[in-house]
C-alpha positions as CSV (number, residue, x, y, z in Angstrom):
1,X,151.5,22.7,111.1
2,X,152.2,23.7,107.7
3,X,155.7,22.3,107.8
4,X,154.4,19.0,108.7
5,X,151.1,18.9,106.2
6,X,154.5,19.6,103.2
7,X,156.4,17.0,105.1
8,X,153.6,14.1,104.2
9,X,153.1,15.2,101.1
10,X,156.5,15.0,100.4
11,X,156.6,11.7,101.6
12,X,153.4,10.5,99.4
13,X,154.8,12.0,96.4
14,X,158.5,10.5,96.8
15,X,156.5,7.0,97.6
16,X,154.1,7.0,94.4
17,X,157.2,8.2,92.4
18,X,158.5,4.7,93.9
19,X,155.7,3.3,93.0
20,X,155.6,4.1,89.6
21,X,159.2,3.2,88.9
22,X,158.4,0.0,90.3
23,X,155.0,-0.8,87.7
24,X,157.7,0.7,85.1
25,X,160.2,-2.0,86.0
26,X,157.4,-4.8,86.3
27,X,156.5,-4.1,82.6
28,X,160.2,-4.3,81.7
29,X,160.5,-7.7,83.2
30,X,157.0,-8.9,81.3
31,X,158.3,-7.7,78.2
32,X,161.5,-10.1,78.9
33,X,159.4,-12.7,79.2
34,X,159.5,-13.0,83.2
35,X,155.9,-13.8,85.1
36,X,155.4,-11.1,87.5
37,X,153.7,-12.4,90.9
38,X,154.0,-9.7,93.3
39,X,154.4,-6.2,93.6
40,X,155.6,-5.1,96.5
41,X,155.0,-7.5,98.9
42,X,155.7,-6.6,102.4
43,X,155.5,-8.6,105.6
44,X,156.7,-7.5,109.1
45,X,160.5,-7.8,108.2
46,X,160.2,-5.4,105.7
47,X,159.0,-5.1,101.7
48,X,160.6,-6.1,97.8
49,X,159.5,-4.2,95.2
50,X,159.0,-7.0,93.2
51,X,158.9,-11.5,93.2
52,X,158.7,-12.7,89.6
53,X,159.3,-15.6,88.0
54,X,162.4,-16.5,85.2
55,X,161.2,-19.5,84.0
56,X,161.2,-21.9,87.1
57,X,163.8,-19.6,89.0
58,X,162.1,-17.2,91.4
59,X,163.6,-13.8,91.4
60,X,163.3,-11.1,94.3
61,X,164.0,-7.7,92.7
62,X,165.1,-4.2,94.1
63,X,163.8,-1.2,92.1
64,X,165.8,1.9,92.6
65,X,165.5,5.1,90.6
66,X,167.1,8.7,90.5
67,X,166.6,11.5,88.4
68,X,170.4,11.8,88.0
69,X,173.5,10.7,89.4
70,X,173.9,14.1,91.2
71,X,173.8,11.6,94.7
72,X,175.0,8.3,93.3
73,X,174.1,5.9,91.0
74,X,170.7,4.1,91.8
75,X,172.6,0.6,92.1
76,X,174.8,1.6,95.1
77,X,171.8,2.5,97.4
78,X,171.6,-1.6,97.1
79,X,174.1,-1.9,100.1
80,X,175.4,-4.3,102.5
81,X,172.1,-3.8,105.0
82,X,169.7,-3.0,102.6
83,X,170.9,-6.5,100.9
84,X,170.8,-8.4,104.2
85,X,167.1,-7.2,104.7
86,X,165.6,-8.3,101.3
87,X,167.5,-11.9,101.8
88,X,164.7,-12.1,105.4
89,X,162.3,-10.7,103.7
90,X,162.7,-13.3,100.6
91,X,163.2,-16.6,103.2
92,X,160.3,-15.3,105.0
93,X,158.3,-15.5,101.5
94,X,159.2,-18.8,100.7
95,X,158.6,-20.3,104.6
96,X,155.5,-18.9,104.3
97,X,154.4,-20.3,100.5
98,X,155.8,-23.4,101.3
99,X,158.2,-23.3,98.3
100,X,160.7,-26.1,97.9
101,X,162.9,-27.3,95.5
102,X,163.7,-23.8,93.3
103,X,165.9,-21.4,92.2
104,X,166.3,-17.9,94.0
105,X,168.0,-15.3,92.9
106,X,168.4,-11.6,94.0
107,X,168.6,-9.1,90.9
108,X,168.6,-5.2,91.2
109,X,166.7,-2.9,88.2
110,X,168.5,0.6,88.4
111,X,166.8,3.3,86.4
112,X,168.7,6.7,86.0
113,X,166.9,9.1,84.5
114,X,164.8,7.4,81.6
115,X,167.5,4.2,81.3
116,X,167.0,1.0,83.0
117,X,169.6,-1.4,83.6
118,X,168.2,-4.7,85.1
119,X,171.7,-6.4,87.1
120,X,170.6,-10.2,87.5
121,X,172.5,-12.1,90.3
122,X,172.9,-8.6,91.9
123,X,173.6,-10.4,95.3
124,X,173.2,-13.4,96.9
125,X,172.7,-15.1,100.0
């Protein structure tokens, strides 16, 4: 029982950590001069940290964040499937809004430590 009880809380702790990366990240973009719309928007395919707007380009971002680089840079937990699920995620946003004629792009923000490195065009479809 105890085990368990340590369990969630270890799972609420690493999630608001996320969390609060993720607001960290927002503000970055703000202060770039993008228009945040949503933060993390989730649907029954699955969840992006973050949909903001560039100017008239919408951008779906990934947030990832390690303490260190002990297990690998924050970028390459981005991979192939994890990819492939934000793209069905992101058409499933823009069926659903109705969106037509505008740019999408896919961009990653990796934050190591206390440094943030926002990768636009990270992937594409």
């Amino acid at each position: 029982m105890n085990y368990m009880n340590n369990k969630r809380e270890f799972i609420y702790n690493k999630r608001q950590i996320g969390h609060e990366y993720e607001r960290q990240a927002a503000k970055f973009l703000e202060d770039k001069g993008y228009h945040v719309l949503v933060l993390n928007y989730q649907n029954r395919i699955g969840e992006i940290d973050i949909i903001a707007m560039d100017g008239e380009c919408i951008v779906f971002v990934e947030v990832k964040y390690r303490k260190s680089s002990k297990y690998g840079f924050p970028i390459e937990a981005v991979n192939y499937q994890k990819q492939k699920n934000i793209i069905m995620v992101a058409n499933y946003f823009i069926m659903m809004n109705r969106i037509t004629n505008k740019q999408i792009r896919f961009d990653v923000i990796s934050i190591l430590g206390n440094k943030i490195q926002h990768v636009q065009n990270a992937f594409g479809v």
